[in-house]
N, C-alpha and C positions, 0 to 999 in steps of 0.2 A: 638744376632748375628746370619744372614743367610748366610750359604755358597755356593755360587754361583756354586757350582758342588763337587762333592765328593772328589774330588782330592787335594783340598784345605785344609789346617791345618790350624786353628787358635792359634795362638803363646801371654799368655798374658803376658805384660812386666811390673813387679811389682817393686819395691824401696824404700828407703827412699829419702824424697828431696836429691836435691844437690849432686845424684851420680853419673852423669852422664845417669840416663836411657836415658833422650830426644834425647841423644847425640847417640846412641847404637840405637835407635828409628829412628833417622834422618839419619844416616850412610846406615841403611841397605835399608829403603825406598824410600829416596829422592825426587822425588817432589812427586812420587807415593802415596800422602797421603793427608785426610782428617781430618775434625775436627767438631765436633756438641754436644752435649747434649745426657747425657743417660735419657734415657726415660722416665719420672717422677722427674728428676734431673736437677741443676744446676748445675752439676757438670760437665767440658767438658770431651771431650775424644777426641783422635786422633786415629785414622787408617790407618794404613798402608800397600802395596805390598811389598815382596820380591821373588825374584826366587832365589830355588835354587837348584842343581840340576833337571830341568827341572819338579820343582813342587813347585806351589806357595804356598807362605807363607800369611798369614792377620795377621799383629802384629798390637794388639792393646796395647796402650800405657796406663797404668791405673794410677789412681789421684798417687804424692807422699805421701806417711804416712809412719808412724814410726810405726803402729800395725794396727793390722784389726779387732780389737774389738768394732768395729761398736757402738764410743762415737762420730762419724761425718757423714757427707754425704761422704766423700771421704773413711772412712777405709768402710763404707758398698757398698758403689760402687765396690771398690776392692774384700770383700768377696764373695760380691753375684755373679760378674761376673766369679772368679776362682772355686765357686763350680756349678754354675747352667749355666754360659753364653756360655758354650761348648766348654770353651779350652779346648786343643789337648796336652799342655806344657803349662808351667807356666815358665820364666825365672825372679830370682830374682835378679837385680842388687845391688851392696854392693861397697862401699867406700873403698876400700883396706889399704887409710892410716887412718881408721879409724873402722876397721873390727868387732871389740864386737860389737858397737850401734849397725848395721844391723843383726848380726845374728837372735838377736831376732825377726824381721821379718821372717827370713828365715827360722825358728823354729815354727813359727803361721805357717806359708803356707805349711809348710812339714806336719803338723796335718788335714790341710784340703784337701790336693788333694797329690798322689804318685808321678802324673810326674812333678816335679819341678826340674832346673837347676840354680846351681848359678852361678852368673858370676862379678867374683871380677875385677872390672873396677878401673880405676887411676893406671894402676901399675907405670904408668912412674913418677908420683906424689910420689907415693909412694915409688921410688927408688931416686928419688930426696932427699926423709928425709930419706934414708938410712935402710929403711924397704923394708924387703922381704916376701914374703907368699906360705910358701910351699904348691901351692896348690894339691899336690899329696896327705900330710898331711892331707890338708881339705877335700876332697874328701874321702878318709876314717873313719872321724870323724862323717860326717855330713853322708855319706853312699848315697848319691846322686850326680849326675855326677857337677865337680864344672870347670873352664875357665878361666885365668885368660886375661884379655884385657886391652888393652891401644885404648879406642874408637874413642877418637877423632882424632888419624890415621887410625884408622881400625885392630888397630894388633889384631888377636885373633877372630875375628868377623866370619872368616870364621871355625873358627874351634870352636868355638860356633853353628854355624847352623849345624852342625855335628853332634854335641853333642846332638841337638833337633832333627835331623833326625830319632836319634837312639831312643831317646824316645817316640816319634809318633809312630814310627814301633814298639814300645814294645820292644826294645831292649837293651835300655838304660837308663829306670828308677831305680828304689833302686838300688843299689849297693848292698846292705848287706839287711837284716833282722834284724838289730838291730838298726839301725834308730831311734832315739830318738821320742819318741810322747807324748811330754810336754802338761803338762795341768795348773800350774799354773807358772804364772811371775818371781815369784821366781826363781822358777829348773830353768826357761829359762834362766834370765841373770846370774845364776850360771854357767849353760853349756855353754852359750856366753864367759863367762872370763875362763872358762877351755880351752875351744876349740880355743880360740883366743891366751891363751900363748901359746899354742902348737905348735901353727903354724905361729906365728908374728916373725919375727927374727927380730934384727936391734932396739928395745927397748932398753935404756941408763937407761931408771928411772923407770919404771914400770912394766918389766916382762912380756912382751906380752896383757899389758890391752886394749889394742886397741886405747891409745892416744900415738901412738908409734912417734918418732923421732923426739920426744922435745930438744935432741941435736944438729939436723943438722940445718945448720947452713940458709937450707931454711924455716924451720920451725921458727927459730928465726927474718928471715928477715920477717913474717910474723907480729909477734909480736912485730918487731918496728913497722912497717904499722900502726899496730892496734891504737896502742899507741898515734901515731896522727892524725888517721884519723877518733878517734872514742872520741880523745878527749873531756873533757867541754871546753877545751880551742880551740884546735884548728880546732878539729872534724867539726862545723858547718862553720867557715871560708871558710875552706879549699870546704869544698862541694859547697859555695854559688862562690867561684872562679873557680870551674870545671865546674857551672851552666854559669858562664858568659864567658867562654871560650868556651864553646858549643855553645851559643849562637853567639861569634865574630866571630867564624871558618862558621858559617852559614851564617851571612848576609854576611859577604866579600866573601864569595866561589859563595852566591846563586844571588849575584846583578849583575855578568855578563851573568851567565846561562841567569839570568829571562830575562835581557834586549833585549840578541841574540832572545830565541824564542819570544817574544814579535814580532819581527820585523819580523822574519819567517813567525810566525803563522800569523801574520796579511797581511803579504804578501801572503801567498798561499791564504788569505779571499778575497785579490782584483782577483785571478786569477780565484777563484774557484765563484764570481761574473759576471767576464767577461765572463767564461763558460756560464752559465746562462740567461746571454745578447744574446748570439750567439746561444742557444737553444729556442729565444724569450720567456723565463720566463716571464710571467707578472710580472710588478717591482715589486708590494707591496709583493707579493710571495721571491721574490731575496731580496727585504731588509730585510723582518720576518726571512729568513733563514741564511742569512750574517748576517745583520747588529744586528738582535738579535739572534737567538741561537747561531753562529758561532763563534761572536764576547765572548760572555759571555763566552762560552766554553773555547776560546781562555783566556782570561783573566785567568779564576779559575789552567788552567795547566799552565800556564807563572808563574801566581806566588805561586802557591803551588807547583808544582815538584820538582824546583834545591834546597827550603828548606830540602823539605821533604828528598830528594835522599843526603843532607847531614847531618842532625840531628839525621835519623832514625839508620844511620851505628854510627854513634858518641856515641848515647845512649845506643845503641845494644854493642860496645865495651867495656862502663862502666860493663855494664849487667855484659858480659862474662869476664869481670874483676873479680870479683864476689865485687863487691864496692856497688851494690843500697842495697845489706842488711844492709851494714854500713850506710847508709841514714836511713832506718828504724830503726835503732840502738839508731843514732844520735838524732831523732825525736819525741825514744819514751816517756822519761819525757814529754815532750809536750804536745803529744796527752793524755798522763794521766793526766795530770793537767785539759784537757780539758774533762774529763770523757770520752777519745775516745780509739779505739786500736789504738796501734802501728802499726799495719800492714798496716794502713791506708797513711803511706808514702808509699810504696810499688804499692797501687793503686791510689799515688797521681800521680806518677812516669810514669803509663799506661797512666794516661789522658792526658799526655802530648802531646803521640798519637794522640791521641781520645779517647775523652770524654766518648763514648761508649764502647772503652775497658775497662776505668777504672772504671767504672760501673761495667760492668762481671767480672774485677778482683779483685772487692769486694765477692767475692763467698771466700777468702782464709779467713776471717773475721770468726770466727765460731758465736759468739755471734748474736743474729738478730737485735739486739737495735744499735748495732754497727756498724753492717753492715750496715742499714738504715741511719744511721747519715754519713759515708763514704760514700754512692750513692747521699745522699743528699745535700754535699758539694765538689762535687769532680769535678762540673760544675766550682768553682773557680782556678781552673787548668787552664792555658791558653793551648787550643787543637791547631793542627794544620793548622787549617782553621782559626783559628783567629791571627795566628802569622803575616800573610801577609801585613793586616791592621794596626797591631800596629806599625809591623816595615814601613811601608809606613807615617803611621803619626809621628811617632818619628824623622825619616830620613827628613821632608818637612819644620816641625815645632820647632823641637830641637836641631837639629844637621844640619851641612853643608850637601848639598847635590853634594860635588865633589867625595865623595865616597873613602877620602884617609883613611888609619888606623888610625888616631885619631878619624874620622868622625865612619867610623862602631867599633871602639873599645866606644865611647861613646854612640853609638845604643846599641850598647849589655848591659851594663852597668843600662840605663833607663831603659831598657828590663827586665831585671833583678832585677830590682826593682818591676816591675808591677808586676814579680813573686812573689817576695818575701812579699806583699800588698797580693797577692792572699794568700799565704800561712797560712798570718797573720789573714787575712777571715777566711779561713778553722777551725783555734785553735780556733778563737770567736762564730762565728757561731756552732761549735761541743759542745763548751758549753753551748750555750745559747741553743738548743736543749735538751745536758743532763740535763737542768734544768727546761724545762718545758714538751713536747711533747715526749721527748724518756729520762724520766726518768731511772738513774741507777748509776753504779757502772763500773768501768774498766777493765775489765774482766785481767788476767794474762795468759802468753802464751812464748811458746817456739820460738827463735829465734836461727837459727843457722848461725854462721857467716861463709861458706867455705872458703874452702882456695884460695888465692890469685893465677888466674891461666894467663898464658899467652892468650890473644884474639887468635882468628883463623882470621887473617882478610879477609884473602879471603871468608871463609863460612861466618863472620859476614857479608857483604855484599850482598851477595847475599841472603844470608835468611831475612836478612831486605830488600831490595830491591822487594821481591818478596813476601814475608808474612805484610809488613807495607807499605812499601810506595806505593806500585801498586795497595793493596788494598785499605788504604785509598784515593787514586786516582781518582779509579775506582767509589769509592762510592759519589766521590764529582763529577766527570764527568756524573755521573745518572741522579744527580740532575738537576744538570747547565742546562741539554740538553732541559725539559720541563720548568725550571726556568726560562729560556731564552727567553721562547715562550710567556710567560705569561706576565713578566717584558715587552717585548718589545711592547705586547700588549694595555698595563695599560699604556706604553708611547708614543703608539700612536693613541689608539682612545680618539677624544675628546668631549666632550659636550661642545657647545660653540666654546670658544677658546681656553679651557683650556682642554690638557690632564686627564684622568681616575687617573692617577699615581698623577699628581700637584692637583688633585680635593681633592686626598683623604690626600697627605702632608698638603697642606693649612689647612685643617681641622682639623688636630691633634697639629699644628705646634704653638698655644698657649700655649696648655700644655707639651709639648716639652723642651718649650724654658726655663721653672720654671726651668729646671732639666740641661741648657748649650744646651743645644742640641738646632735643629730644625724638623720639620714636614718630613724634607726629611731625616735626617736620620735616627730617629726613626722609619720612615716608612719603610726603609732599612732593618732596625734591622726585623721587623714585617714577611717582605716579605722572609727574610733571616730564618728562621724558616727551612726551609728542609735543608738548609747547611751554613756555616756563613761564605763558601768559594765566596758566592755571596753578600753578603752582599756592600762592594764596588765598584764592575757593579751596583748595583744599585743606589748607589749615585752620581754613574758618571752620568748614563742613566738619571736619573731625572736631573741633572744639565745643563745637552747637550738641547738645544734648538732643535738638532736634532732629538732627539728620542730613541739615540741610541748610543751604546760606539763607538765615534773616536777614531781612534790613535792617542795616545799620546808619544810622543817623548821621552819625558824624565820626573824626579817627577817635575822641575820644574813648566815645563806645567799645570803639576797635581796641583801642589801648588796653582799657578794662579786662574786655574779653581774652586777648594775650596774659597779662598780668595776672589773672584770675585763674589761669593752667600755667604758671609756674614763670613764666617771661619774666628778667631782670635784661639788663643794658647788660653784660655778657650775654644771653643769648639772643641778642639784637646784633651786639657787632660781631660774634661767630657765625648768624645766621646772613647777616649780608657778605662777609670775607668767604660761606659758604655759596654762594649763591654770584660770588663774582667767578670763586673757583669749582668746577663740575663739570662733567662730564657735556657734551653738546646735546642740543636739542634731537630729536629724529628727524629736522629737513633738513639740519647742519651735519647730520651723520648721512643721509642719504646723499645728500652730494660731495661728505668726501670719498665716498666709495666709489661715485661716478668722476670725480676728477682724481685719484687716485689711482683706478681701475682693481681696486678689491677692498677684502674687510681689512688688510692685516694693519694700513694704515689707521682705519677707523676704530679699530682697540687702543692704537696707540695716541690718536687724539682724544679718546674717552677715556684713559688713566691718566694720562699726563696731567691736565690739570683737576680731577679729579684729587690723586695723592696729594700734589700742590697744595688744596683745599685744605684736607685733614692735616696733615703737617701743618700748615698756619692755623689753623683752629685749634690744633692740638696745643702746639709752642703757646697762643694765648692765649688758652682757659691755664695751660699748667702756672705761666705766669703769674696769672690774677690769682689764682689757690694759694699760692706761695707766696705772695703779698701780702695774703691775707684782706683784700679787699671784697671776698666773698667769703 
C-alpha cells in the first residue's frame, strides 16, 4: 500500500465472516471505493476514502477469517498486510451476540501489531436476544481502546474514528501494560471464555459463553426458521419456490420495462438516422452505424436492464437475509456425494450474475481440486445474459404470449426447471470429474449460518444497482458496440448473392441440425462468444433478408419470424438445453485463465459443458425422431 501524501492514514479493517465488517467498510466510504487483487494473490481486497476531521482515512477491507495462522491465502493476506502493509491502526470487528468466537482473532492481532481497536458491531442484534456488553469492561480486560456500534445505521461509527484518531496520533493505543500476549490456542480461547463472561450480560444458559440469548424469543424465531428452511424435508422445496418466485417477480416486472424501451430506444435509432440523412452521411455508413451497432446495442440493454435492475435487488435481498448460506447448508450432502465442496452452492449462487463472478467467487473453495471442478461446472448456472433468450423462447413457444399471470407464472416455473437440469449437471458432471481428471476426497469445512437479519432495502438497491447490474451492463454494452459492427458486417457483405453471415451458417448447418439446432443458430452461439447478451441479434440479423435487426413489435412477430426459417418446439427446446449447455463467455474464459494461472484449464471448461450440450441435444432430437413426433 502507497500513500498518496503524508497526511493519509491507512486504517486495516480485520473480522471474522459475517460481522458486519463490509458493512462498517461501506458506511464509512461509500461509493469512495475500489476493489482488485493483492499482488501475487487471488485473494480480492477492497479500498476505501474516509474523511475525517479534515484528514483522510484508506480503509482497507481485509479477507474475513476466523485466525491468522496463515493455513490459507486469506489468514496470510491479513497477517502480512497488518504487520508489513503500513497500517497506521488495525480495527478488529467482532459479532457482539456472539463475542468469545472473535475474541480469539482479536488476541492473534493484539500479538502482532500494538495499535489495534475493537469494535463490537450488531449491538442492536444483540439487544434484540437481550444481551448486553459492557464495553467499558472489555476495554479493560482486553487493555486496548474497544466501540461498541450498531453499523448498519451508523451508530458508534463516528466515535469509532475517534477512537482511531487517537491511536494514529499515539494517543490512544494500549490502554494498560498488562495486555495479554498469547502464544498458544489454548490460553487464547481460555481468555476468550473468561473475558467473554465477564462482560456478556443477558446469558439464560451459559454464563457469558458467547452463544448468549438462547432465550429470547428472537433467538428462537431463528431456530424455527432454521428448522424449515434447512430441512431434509422442506429445506430444498422451499429454496426451489423462492428460486421460482424470483424468477415470476422478474419476468412480469421486466416485460413492460423491456417492451417501453424497445420502442424508445428504437425510436431515438430512426431520429438519430434522420440526423445523419440531414448531415448527408453516406447511407452504408448510417445503416453500419444504426442499423447494426445501434440497433444491437439497443436490443442487448432492452432486454438485459429491466431483468437485471430486478433480479439483482431480489437476490441481493435473500443475500442480506442472510438465507443463501442456508442454500449451501441445504446442498451440502450433494456436493459430497458428488466428491465436491459445499461452498460450491455459494459460487453457484454468484453465477447467476455472471458466470465470471462465480468463477472469482470460487477463491472461498480452499481445496484446489475443488475449487477447479467449481470453475469448471459453474458455466451450468444460467448467467444473465442468457436469461433473456430463454425467457423469449419459453414465452413464444410454451406459453401464451398475452403476458397475463398464469402466462409468466408458468415462464418462471419452465425457467426454473432449466435451473434445476443445470443444477442436476453440476452434481453429475462434479462427479464424473472426481472420478476421473480431478481425482479425490471432499474436503470438510466450517459453515456458519448468521443470524436471520432484516434487509436494508434502500442500500440493497442501490448497491446492487450500482456494483451488479451497471456493472454487468457496462460489460455487455463493450461488447455489443464492436459486436454490432462486425455482425452487421458478416450480414452484409456478400459473395455472390449470398451474405459472409449465410455463407458461413449454410456450412455448418448439417452438423447443426444432428444436435435440433440449425447453421444460424449455432453460428449465433459461435459469434456470441464475447457476450451471450448478442447472441439473439444475431439470429434475428441472419434471419432478416435485410441485414439487419428490424423492429419488431411484439414476441408475436418474433415468433413468425423464427417459425418462418424452420423453428418447431424441438428447436426451441434443443436451442435452450443448447444455450444452458456451451462453452463460457470470453470474460468467463479470461478469468478462468487468471484464477487458473493458464489456458490448459480454460479448454477444459470450454468442452466440458460444451460436449454436455450436444450429447443432450443429441439424446433429445434422436428421441423425438423415433417417436415419431416429428
Amino acid at each position: 500500500m502507497i500513500k498518496l501524501n503524508d497526511s493519509e492514514r491507512i486504517i486495516a479493517l480485520a473480522g471474522n465472516p459475517n460481522v458486519g465488517k463490509s458493512t462498517v467498510f461501506n458506511y464509512l466510504t461509500g461509493m469512495k471505493q475500489h476493489t482488485g487483487n493483492w499482488a501475487g494473490k487471488t485473494v480480492v481486497n477492497a479500498r476505501g476514502r474516509y474523511c475525517f476531521n479534515n484528514r483522510d482515512y484508506i480503509l482497507v477491507d481485509l479477507p474475513g477469517t476466523y485466525s491468522i495462522t496463515a493455513h490459507s491465502a486469506e489468514e496470510e493476506v491479513a497477517r502480512d498486510f497488518i504487520l508489513n502493509g503500513g497500517a497506521d491502526a488495525t480495527i478488529v470487528v467482532c459479532d457482539a451476540t456472539c463475542l468469545e468466537r472473535n475474541l480469539n482473532l482479536v488476541m492473534q492481532i493484539m500479538e502482532i501489531t500494538p495499535n489495534a481497536i475493537v469494535c463490537a458491531n450488531l449491538l442492536d442484534e444483540a439487544e434484540k436476544k437481550s444481551i448486553t456488553i459492557d464495553i467499558q469492561a472489555l476495554e479493560k480486560e482486553l487493555g486496548i481502546p474497544v466501540v461498541g456500534t450498531s453499523a448498519r445505521s451508523g451508530k458508534g461509527l463516528t466515535e469509532l474514528m475517534k477512537r482511531v484518531e487517537e491511536v494514529c496520533a499515539g494517543t490512544g493505543a494500549r490502554l494498560t501494560e498488562t495486555a495479554p500476549l498469547l502464544n498458544t490456542s489454548e490460553i487464547r480461547w481460555k481468555n476468550a471464555e473468561r473475558i467473554a463472561s465477564k462482560v456478556c450480560i443477558g446469558c439464560k444458559t451459559c454464563s457469558g459463553c458467547g452463544k448468549c440469548g438462547t432465550s429470547s424469543v428472537l433467538n428462537k424465531r431463528d431456530r424455527k426458521l432454521d428448522k424449515i428452511l434447512t430441512s431434509r424435508l422442506t429445506g430444498i422445496p422451499i429454496m426451489l419456490a423462492l428460486l421460482c418466485i424470483v424468477f415470476w417477480i422478474t419476468v412480469t416486472g421486466a416485460q413492460y420495462p423491456s417492451d417501453l424501451l424497445f420502442k424508445v430506444l428504437f425510436w431515438v435509432g430512426d431520429r438519430l438516422a434522420a440526423l445523419l440523412h440531414w448531415f448527408n452521411v453516406p447511407e452504408w455508413f448510417n445503416e453500419l452505424i444504426i442499423m447494426g451497432v445501434y440497433r444491437v446495442l439497443a436490443w442487448v440493454v432492452a432486454v438485459m436492464l429491466p431483468p437485471m435492475a430486478i433480479f439483482f435487488p431480489l437476490f441481493t435481498l435473500l443475500e442480506d437475509f442472510g438465507y443463501l448460506p442456508r442454500v449451501a447448508f441445504n446442498l451440502d450432502h450433494h456436493f459430497k456425494k458428488a466428491k465436491a465442496c459445499g461452498k460450491q452452492a455459494l459460487t453457484m449462487c454468484m453465477g447467476f450474475g455472471c458466470n465470471a463472478a462465480g468463477v472469482t467467487g470460487c477463491r472461498i473453495i480452499d481445496s484446489p481440486r475443488e475449487r477447479l471442478i467449481a470453475i469448471i461446472t459453474n458455466n451450468f448456472v444460467i448467467c444473465n445474459g442468457r436469461f433473456p433468450t430463454l425467457i423469449a423462447i419459453i414465452s413464444m413457444f410454451f406459453v401464451g404470449m398475452a403476458g397475463g399471470v398464469f402466462d409468466t407464472l408458468l415462464s418462471a416455473l419452465i425457467l426454473t426447471g432449466v435451473i434445476i437440469l443445470g443444477v442436476i449437471l453440476t452434481f453429475l458432471i462434479s462427479r464424473l470429474l472426481s472420478e476421473t481428471i480431478l481425482k479425490g476426497e471432499p474436503s470438510s469445512f466450517t459453515l456458519e449460518l448468521p443470524p436471520y437479519r432484516t434487509p436494508q432495502i434502500g442500500r440493497v438497491i442501490v448497491r446492487s444497482v450500482f456494483d451488479r447490474t451497471l456493472f454487468v451492463l457496462g460489460r455487455a454494452v463493450a461488447v455489443a458496440v464492436p459486436a454490432g459492427l462486425v455482425i452487421w458486417l458478416l450480414a452484409n457483405i456478400k459473395a455472390g448473392d449470398i451474405s459472409l453471415l449465410n455463407h458461413c451458417s449454410s456450412f455448418i448447418d448439417p452438423f447443426a441440425r444432428i444436435f435440433g439446432l440449425d447453421g444460424v443458430i449455432l453460428l449465433a452461439f459461435i459469434l456470441g462468444f464475447p457476450a451471450n447478451e448478442i447472441v439473439f441479434p444475431i439470429i434475428i440479423m441472419s434471419y432478416m433478408s435485410a441485414g439487419s435487426i428490424l423492429e419488431i413489435e411484439s414476441l408475436t412477430e418474433l415468433r413468425a419470424l423464427l417459425t418462418n426459417n424452420g423453428w418447431t418446439w424441438v428447436t426451441a427446446v434443443s436451442t435452450m438445453m443448447f444455450c444452458l449447455c456451451h462453452w463460457p463467455c470470453s470474460t468467463a474464459c479470461l478469468t478462468i485463465k487468471k484464477e487458473t494461472g493458464g489456458v490448459k484449464w480454460v479448454g477444459v471448461s470450454m468442452l466440458v459443458p460444451t460436449v454436455t450440450g450436444l450429447i443432450i441435444c443429441f439424446i433429445f432430437t434422436t428421441a423425438v425422431r423415433l417417436s415419431g413426433l416429428i
